[in-house]
N, C-alpha and C positions, 0 to 999 in steps of 0.2 A: 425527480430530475428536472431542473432548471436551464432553459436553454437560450444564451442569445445570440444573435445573428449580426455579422460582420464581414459583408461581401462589397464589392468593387462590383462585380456582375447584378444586374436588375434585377434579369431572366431568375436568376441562383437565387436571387434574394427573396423574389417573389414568393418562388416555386419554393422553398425551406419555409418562408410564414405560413403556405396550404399544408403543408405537411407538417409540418410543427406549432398549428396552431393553441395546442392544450397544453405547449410545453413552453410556451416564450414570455421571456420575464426582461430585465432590465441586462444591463451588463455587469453592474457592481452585485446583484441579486443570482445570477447566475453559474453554475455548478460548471459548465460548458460552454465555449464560444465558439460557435459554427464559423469558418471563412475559408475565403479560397486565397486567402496571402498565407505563401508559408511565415510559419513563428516555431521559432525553436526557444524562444524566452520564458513561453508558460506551459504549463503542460494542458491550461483548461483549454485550450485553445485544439477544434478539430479541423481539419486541414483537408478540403473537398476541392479535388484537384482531376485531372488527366495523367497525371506526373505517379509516377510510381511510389517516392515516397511520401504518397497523400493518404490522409487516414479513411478517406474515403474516394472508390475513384467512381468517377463517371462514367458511361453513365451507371445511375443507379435505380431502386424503386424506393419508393416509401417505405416497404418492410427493413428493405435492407438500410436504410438511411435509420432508421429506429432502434432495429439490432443493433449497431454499429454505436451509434450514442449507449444504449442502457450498458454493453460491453465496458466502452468509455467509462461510462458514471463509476459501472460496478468495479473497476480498478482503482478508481481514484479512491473510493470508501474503504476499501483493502489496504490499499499502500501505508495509511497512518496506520491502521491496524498492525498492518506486518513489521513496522520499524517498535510498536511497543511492545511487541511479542518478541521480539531480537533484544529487546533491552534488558528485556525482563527476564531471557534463558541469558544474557551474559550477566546478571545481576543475581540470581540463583546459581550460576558457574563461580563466581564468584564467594560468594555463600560457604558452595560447598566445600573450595578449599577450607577456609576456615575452620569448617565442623572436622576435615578430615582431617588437619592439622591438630583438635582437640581430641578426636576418636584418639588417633596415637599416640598422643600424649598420655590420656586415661589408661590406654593399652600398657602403656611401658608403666606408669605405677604401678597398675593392677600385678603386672607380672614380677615387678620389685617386691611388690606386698606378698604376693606368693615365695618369691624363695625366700623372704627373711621369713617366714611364717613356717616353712619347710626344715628350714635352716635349727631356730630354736627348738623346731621339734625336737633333731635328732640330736641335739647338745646335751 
């Protein structure tokens, strides 16, 4: 997990490089951007606030500020996952009409070939 920092506050900015020292990279290299400005634009973006809808509120600890990120990370690495797992059951749903539309197909010759087969028997 890569993390960079994007505060208006010193204190905040400070106090996030002690605590996030083994995690802070650049902002174009970065998985996560720590700030206290809301942003509803990008989703890397964690939003360490007072305010209720902040993804982290204050105060907080370093456990919890750490939680909080790897929770963060580990969505973001799921979310692509989840959308080509939905592609791929609508792309297999898909599929299967197909085959089901050939099952019955086969089905109704099979059952033609049977009564013309039935049929000359008893002629």
């Amino acid at each position: 997990m890569k993390v960079a920092l994007d505060c208006n506050s010193i204190l905040l900015q400070k106090s996030l490089e002690i605590f996030l020292v083994n995690y802070l990279c650049s902002k174009k290299q970065a998985d996560i951007i720590v700030t206290d400005k809301p942003s509803l634009k990008d989703s890397k973006y964690f939003y360490i606030s007072t305010k209720k809808e902040a993804d982290l509120i204050k105060p907080f600890s370093k456990a919890e500020l750490i939680l909080a990120l790897e929770r963060r990370y580990n969505l973001q690495q799921i979310e692509p996952l989840a959308d080509m797992v939905e592609k791929k059951d609508l792309k297999e749903k898909l599929d299967f009409s197909i085959l089901e539309r050939r099952i019955d197909q086969l089905t109704q010759e099979y059952k033609h070939n049977i009564i013309r087969a039935i049929k000359a028997f008893y002629e």
